[in-house]
TORTOR-550281 format. One record per residue (C-alpha): residue in one letter; x, y, z. Coordinates in steps of 0.1 Angstrom, whole numbers, plus 5000, padded with zeros to 4 digits. Each point is the difference from the previous one (the first is absolute). Last residue first. Example, Ala and Ser with C-alpha at 12.3 -4.5 7.8 and 13.67 -1.06 7.14 Angstrom:
BEGIN
S; 5137; 4989; 5071 .
A; 4986; 4966; 5007 .
END
This chain:
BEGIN
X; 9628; 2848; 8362 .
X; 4966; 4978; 5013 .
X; 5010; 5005; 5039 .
X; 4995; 5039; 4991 .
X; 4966; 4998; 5001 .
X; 4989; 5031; 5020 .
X; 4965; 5011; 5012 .
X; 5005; 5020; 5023 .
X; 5034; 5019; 4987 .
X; 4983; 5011; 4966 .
X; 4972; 5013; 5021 .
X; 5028; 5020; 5023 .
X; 5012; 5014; 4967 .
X; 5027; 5017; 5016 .
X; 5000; 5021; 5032 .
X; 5034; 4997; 5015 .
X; 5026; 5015; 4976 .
X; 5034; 4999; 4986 .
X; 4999; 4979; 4974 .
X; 4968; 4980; 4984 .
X; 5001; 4974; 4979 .
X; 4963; 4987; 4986 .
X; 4986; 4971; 4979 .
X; 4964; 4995; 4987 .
X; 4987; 4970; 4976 .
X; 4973; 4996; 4971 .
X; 4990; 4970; 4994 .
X; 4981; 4993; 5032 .
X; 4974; 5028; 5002 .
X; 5000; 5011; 4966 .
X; 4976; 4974; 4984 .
X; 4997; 4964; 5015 .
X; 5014; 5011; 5037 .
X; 4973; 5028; 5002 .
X; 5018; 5033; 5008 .
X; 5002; 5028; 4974 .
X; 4964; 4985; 4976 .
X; 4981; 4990; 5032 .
X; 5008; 5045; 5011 .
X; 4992; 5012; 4967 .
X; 4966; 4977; 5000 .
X; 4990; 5012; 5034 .
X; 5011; 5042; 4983 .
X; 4976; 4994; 4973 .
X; 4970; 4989; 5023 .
X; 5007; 5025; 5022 .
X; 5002; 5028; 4974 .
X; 4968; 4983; 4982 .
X; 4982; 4999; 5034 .
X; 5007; 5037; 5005 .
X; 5023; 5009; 5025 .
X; 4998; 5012; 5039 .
X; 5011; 4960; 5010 .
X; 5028; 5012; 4978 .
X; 5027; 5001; 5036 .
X; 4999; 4958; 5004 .
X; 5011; 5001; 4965 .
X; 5033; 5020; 5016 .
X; 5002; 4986; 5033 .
X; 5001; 4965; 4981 .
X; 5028; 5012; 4978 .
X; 5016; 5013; 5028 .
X; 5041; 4979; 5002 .
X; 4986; 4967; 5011 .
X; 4978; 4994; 4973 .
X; 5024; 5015; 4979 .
X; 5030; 4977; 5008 .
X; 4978; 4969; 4998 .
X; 4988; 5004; 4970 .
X; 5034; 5007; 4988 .
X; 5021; 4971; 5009 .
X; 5021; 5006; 5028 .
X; 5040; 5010; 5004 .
X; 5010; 5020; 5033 .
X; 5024; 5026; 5010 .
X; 5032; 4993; 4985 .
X; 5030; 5025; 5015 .
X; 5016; 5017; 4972 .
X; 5038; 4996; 4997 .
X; 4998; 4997; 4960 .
X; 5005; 4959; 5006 .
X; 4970; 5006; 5020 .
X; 4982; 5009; 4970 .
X; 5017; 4980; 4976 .
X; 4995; 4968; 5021 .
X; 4960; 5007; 5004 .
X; 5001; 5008; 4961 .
X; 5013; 4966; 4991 .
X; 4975; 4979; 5022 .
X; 4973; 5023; 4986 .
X; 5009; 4980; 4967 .
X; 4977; 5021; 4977 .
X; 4984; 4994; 4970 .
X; 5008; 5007; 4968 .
X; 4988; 5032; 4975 .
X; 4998; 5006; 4965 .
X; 4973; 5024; 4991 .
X; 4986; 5002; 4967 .
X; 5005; 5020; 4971 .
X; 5037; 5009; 5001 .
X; 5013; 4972; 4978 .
X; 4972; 4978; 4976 .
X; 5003; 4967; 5011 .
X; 5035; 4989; 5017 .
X; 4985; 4997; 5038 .
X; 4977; 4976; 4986 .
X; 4984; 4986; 5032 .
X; 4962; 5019; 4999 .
X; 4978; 5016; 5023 .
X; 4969; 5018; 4986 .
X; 4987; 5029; 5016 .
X; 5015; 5024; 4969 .
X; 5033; 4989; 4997 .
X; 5016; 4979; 5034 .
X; 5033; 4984; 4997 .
X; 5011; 4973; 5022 .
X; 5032; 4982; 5012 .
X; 4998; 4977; 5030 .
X; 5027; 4972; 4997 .
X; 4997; 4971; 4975 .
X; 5004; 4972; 5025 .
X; 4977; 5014; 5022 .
X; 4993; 4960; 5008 .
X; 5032; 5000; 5018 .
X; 4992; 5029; 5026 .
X; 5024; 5030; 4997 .
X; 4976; 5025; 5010 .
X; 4984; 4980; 5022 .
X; 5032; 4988; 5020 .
X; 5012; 5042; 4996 .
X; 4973; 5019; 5018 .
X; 4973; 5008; 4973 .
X; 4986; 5026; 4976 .
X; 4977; 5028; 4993 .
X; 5008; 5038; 5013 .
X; 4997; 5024; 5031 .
X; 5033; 5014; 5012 .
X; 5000; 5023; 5028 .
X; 5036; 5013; 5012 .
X; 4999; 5021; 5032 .
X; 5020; 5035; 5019 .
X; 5029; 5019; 5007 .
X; 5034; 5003; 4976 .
X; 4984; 4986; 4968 .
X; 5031; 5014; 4979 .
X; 5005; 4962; 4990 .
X; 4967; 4987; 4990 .
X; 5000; 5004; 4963 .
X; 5035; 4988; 4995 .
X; 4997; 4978; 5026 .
X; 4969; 4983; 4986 .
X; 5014; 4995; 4965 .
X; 5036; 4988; 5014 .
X; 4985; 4972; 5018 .
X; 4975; 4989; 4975 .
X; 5031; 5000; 4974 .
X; 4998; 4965; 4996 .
X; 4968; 4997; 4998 .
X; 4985; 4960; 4988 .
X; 4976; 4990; 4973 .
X; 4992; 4963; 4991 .
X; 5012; 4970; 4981 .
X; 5002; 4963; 5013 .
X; 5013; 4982; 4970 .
X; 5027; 4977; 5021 .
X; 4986; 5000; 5036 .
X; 5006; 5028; 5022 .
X; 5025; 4989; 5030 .
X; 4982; 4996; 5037 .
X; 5010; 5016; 5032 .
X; 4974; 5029; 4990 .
X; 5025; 5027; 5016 .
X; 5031; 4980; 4981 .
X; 4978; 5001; 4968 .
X; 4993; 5035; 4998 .
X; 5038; 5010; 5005 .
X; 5006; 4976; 4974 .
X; 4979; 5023; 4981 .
X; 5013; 5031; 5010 .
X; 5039; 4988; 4994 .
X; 4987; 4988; 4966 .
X; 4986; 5036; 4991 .
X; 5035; 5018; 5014 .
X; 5024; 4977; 4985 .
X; 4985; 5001; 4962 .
X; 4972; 4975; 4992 .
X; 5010; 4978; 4970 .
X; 4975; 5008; 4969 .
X; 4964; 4991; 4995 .
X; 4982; 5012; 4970 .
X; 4964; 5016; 5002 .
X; 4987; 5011; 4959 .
X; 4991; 5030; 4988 .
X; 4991; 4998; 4963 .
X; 5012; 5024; 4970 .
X; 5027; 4974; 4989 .
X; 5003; 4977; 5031 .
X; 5010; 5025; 5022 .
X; 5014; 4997; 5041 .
X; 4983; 5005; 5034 .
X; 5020; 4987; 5030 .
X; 4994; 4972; 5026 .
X; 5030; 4997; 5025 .
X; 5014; 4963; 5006 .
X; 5010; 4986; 5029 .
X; 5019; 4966; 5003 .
X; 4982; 4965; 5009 .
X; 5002; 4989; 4966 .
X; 4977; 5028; 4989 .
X; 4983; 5023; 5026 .
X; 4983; 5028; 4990 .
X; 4997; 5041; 5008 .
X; 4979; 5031; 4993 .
X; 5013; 5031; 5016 .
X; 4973; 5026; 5008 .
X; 4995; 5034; 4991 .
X; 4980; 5015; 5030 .
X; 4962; 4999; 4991 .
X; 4995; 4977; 5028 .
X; 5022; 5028; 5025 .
X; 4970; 5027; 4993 .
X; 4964; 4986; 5008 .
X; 4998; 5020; 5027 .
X; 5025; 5027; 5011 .
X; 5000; 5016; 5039 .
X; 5031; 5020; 5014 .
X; 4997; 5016; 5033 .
X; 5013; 5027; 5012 .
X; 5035; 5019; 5009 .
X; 5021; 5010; 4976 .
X; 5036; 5003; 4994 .
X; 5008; 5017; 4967 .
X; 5012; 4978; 4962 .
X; 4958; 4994; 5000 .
X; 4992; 4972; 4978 .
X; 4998; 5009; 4965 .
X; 4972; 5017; 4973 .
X; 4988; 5022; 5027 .
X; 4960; 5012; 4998 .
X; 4987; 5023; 5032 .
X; 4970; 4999; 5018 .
X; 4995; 5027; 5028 .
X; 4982; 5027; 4978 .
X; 4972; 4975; 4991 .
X; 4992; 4995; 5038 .
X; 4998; 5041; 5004 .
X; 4982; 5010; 4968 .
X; 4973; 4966; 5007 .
X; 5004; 4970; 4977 .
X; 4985; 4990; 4969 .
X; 5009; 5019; 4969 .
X; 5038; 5009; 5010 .
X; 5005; 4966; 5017 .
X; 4980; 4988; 4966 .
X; 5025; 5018; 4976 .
X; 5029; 4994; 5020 .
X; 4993; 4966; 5001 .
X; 4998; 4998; 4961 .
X; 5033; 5017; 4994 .
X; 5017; 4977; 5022 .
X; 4986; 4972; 4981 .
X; 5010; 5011; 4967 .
X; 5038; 5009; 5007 .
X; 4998; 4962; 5018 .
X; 5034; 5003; 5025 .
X; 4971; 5000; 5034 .
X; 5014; 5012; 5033 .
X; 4971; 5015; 5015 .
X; 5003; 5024; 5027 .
X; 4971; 5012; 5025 .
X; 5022; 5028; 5021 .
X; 4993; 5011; 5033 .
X; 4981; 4970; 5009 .
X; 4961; 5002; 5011 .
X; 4995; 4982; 5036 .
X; 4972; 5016; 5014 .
X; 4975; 4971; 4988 .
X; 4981; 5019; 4977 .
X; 5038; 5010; 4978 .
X; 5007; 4965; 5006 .
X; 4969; 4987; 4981 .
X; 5000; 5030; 4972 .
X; 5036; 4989; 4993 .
X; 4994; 4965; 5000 .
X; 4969; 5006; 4976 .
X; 5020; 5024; 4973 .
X; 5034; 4977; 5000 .
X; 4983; 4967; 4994 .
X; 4979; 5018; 4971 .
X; 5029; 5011; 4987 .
X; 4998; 4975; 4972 .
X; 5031; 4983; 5006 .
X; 5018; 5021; 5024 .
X; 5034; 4977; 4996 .
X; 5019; 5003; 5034 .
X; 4984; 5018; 5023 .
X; 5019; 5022; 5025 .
X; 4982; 5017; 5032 .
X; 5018; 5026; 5018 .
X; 5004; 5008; 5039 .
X; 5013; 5033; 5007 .
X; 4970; 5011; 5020 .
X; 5007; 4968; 5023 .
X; 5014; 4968; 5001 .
X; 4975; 4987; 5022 .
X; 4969; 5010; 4987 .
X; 5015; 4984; 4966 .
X; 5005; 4969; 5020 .
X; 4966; 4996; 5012 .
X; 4977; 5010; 4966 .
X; 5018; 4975; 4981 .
X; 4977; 4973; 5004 .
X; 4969; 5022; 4996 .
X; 5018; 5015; 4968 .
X; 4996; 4964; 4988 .
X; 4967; 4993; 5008 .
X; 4992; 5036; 4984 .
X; 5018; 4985; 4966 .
X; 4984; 4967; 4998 .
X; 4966; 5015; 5010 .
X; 4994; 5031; 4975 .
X; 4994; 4977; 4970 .
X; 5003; 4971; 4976 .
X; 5033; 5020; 4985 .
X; 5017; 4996; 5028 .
X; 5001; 4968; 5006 .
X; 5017; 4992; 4964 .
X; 4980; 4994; 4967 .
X; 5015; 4988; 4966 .
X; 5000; 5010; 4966 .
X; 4989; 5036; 4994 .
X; 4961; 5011; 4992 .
X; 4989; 4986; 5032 .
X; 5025; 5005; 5017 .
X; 5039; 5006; 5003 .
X; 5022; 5001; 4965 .
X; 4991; 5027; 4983 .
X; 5022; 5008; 4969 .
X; 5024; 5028; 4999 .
X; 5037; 4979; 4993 .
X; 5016; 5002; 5033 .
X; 4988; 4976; 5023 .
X; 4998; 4971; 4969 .
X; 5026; 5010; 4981 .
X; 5003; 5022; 4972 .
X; 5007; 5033; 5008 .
X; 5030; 4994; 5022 .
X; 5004; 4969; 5001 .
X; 4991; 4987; 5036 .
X; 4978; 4967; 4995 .
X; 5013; 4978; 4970 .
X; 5027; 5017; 5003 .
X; 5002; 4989; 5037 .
X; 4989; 4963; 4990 .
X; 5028; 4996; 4973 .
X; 5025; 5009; 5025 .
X; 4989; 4977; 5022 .
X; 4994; 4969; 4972 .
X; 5037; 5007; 4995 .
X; 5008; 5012; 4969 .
X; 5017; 4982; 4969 .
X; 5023; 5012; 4979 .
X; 5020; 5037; 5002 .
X; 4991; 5016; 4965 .
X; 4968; 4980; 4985 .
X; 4987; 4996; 5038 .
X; 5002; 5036; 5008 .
X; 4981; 5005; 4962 .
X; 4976; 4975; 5006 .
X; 4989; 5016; 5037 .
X; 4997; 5037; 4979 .
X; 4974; 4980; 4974 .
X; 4979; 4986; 5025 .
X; 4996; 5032; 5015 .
X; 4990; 5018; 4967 .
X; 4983; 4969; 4992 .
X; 4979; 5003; 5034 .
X; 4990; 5037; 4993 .
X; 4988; 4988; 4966 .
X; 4979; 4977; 5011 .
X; 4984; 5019; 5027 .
X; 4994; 5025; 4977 .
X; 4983; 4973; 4975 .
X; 4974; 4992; 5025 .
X; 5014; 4968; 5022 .
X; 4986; 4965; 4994 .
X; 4979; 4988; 5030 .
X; 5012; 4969; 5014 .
X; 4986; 4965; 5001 .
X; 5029; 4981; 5018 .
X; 4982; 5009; 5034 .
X; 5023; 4991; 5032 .
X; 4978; 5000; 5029 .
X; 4980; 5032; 5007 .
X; 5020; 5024; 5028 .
X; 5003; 4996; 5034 .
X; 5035; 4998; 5000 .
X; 5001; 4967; 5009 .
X; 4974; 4989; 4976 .
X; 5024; 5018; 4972 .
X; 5031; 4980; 5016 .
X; 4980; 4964; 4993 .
X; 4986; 4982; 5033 .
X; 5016; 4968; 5007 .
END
């Protein structure tokens, strides 16, 4: 069984890690500090709520302290940032439905990243006649909205630029659009759960002195309903020690970001698996895994806020909480596929004019996004749309819905 980092796409899981600089130190004891002082007064945590500080403090954690975090100088790298042909394939998808909805159309990202997925899409649509009215970005990083700006403002054309907008919530209006995020629900704090005596137990994160250490305590109603839940749609009980991650509030996440989405399409692009290989027995540890500086690693209790926590995703799970949100599904395929059939080819086919280094660049882009043993595979696409006719055609044509 391939290991979560080779699922990602990432280096397998490399204990030899490179010591952070004394700033980095110090920003994670800060961090590390504020977690022992919420357990020293209420107990301890659950692993979720250890994982969002460890993520969303303000100031300290990973999206929001100022480090960079995408590249070659950061600690992972997304589609996006190995080029122009992620983003335009994407735009090409979306191209249809925006032409349908209109002038008023928008397009909402959720966590810009970079920007750079934000820049190329927006220069793709704006070529293909289908420009939104507004480019927003819903990103809660302080830092990261600050350095899209910057690079919109650097990067874009006056009149593209002045259509992006940055909103630190989902929209409280009715909007039409579409709605795109990649690589956004694995980095939503995740429940971590066992089984003991047949009964389910919910992982938390407790001292030992100065030390983190995992403890398991008796899962409240609304984890142990989710797991059962789980194991009624796998028809088989987990087996005493099985541990792993599960959502809970997947539901309530999508709808609140989804809900004023009067008109219009869901895209989400992320790594993961329909719920039998999510939940298969020899995952018997689940699918946690941080990333600091191009190195993958399991030790989601070393040094707080410096690497990325993330766990896959159970696409099974987000294809109920999408209809579940009254949004009709549109089609689920893995993401070779999807972009293959959604203009990628068009668009390398199009750099005939380029240099050979361009070309040669852009044929490695396009192996790296859609062979199975890379990108292709491990990466997976799922859509909702509501309300409209032309969605994601590509998506449609190459659907593998059967697997959810």
């Amino acid at each position: 069984m391939e290991s979560a980092a080779e699922a990602r796409g990432q280096p397998a899981l490399n204990a030899q890690l490179p010591e952070p600089d004394a700033d980095e130190r110090a920003l994670s004891e800060r961090l590390a500090a504020a977690i022992r002082a919420e357990i020293a007064a209420g107990g301890p945590m659950p692993f979720s709520r250890y994982m969002t500080l460890c993520l969303y403090a303000p100031g300290l954690g990973y999206y929001s302290a100022g480090r960079t975090k995408f590249g070659a100088a950061g600690d992972f790298v997304t589609a996006p940032e190995l080029g122009d042909l992620f983003a335009r394939s994407i735009a090409r998808a979306f191209a249809p439905t925006l032409r349908e909805l209109g002038e008023e159309a928008d397009f909402l990202e959720l966590g810009g990243g970079s920007g750079a997925f934000a820049l190329d899409c927006l220069r793709e649509l704006a070529a293909l006649g289908a420009a939104p009215r507004r480019y927003r970005i819903l990103e809660p990083s302080a830092d990261l909205r600050e350095r899209q700006r910057t690079r919109a403002a650097q990067e874009l054309p006056r009149e593209l630029a002045a259509r992006m907008e940055w909103i630190e919530r989902p929209p409280e209006q009715g909007w039409r659009g579409v709605l795109f995020a990649n690589e956004v629900v694995d980095a939503l704090p995740t429940t971590r759960f066992t089984i003991a005596s047949g009964e389910v137990f919910e992982e938390y994160v407790a001292l030992d002195g100065e030390r983190f250490v995992p403890v398991d305590r008796p899962a409240d109603a609304l984890v142990a309903g989710a797991v059962r839940a789980a194991e009624r749609a796998l028809d088989a009980p987990f087996a005493d020690g099985y541990r792993s991650e599960i959502l809970p509030q997947l539901p309530y996440w999508l709808q609140a970001i989804a809900a004023t989405l009067e008109t219009g399409a869901m895209l989400f692009v992320d790594y993961g698996y329909p719920r039998r290989e999510y939940y298969l027995p020899e995952r018997s540890d689940g699918t946690l895994i941080c990333h600091y500086r191009h190195r993958a690693h399991a030790d989601v209790l070393l040094w707080p806020g410096l690497s990325d926590i993330t766990a896959f995703v159970d696409f099974t799970a987000l294809a109920e909480a999408g209809t579940g949100a009254g949004f009709d599904f549109v089609g689920y395929a893995p993401q070779g596929a999807f972009l293959l059939a959604s203009g990628l080819v068009e668009i390398v086919t199009e750099a005939e004019a380029a240099s050979d280094l361009e070309r040669l660049n852009l044929g490695a882009e396009a192996k790296r996004l859609t062979l199975p043993g890379i990108m292709g595979e491990r990466f997976q696409a799922i859509a909702f749309a509501r309300g409209v006719e032309n969605v994601l055609p590509g998506l449609r044509a190459v659907d593998r819905s059967r697997r959810l």
